[in-house]
C-alpha positions as CSV (number, residue, x, y, z in Angstrom):
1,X,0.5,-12.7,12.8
2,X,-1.9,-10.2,14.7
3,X,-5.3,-10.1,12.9
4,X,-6.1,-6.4,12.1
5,X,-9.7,-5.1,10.8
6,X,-9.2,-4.4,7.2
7,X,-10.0,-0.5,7.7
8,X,-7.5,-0.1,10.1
9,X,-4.8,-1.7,7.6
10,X,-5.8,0.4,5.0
11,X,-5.5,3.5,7.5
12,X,-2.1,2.2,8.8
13,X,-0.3,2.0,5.3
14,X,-2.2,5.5,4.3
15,X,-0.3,7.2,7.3
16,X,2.8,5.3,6.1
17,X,2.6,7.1,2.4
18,X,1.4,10.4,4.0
19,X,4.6,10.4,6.2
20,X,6.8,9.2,2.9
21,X,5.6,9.9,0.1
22,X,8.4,8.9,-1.9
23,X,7.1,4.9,-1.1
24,X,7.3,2.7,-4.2
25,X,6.8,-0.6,-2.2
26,X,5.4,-3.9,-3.8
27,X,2.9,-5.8,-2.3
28,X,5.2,-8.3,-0.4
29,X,6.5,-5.5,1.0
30,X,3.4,-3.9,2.7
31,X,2.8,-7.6,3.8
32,X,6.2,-6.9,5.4
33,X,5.5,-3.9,6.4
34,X,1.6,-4.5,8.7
35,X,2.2,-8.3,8.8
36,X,-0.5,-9.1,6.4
37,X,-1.6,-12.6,4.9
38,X,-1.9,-12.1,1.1
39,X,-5.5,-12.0,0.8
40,X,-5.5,-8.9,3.1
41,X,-2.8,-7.3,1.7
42,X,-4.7,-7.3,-1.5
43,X,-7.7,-6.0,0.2
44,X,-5.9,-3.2,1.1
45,X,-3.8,-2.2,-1.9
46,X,-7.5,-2.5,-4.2
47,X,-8.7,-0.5,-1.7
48,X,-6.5,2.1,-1.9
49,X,-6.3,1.7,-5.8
50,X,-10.2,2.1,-6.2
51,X,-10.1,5.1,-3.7
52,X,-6.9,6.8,-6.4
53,X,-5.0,7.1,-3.0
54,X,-2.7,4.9,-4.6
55,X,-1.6,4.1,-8.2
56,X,0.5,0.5,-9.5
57,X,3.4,1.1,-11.5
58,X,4.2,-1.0,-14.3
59,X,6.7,-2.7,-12.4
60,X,4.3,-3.7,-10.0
61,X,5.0,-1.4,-6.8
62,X,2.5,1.0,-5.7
63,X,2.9,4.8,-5.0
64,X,1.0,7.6,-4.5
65,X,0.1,9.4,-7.3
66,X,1.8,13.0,-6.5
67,X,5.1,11.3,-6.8
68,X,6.9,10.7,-10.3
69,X,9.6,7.4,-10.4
70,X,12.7,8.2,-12.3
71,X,13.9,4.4,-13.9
């Protein structure tokens, strides 16, 4: 796994919403997604959450908050 500075993590999955907005990925995913440990991941997805760039459904996946799931 390539270390990455936490800022740049948060950037990187910010671009990846902006470009889909339509994401609904859970955190395992973005792990997946920026080959993250789990302590970063959740760095970044609280990040994100405190900044209301990103909201958790109550499934568990996060989205950003323009977009409506259908279920």
């Amino acid at each position: 796994m390539v270390s990455q500075p936490l800022e740049e993590a948060v950037e990187l999955l910010r671009v990846e919403y902006l470009e889909m907005p339509d994401l609904a990925l859970t955190p395992s995913q973005v792990a997946a997604l920026l080959d993250l440990d789990g302590v970063t991941t959740v760095a970044v997805l609280r990040a994100l959450e405190d900044s209301r760039f990103l909201e958790r459904t109550p499934s568990g996946r996060f989205i950003h908050p323009r977009v409506t799931i259908l279920t």
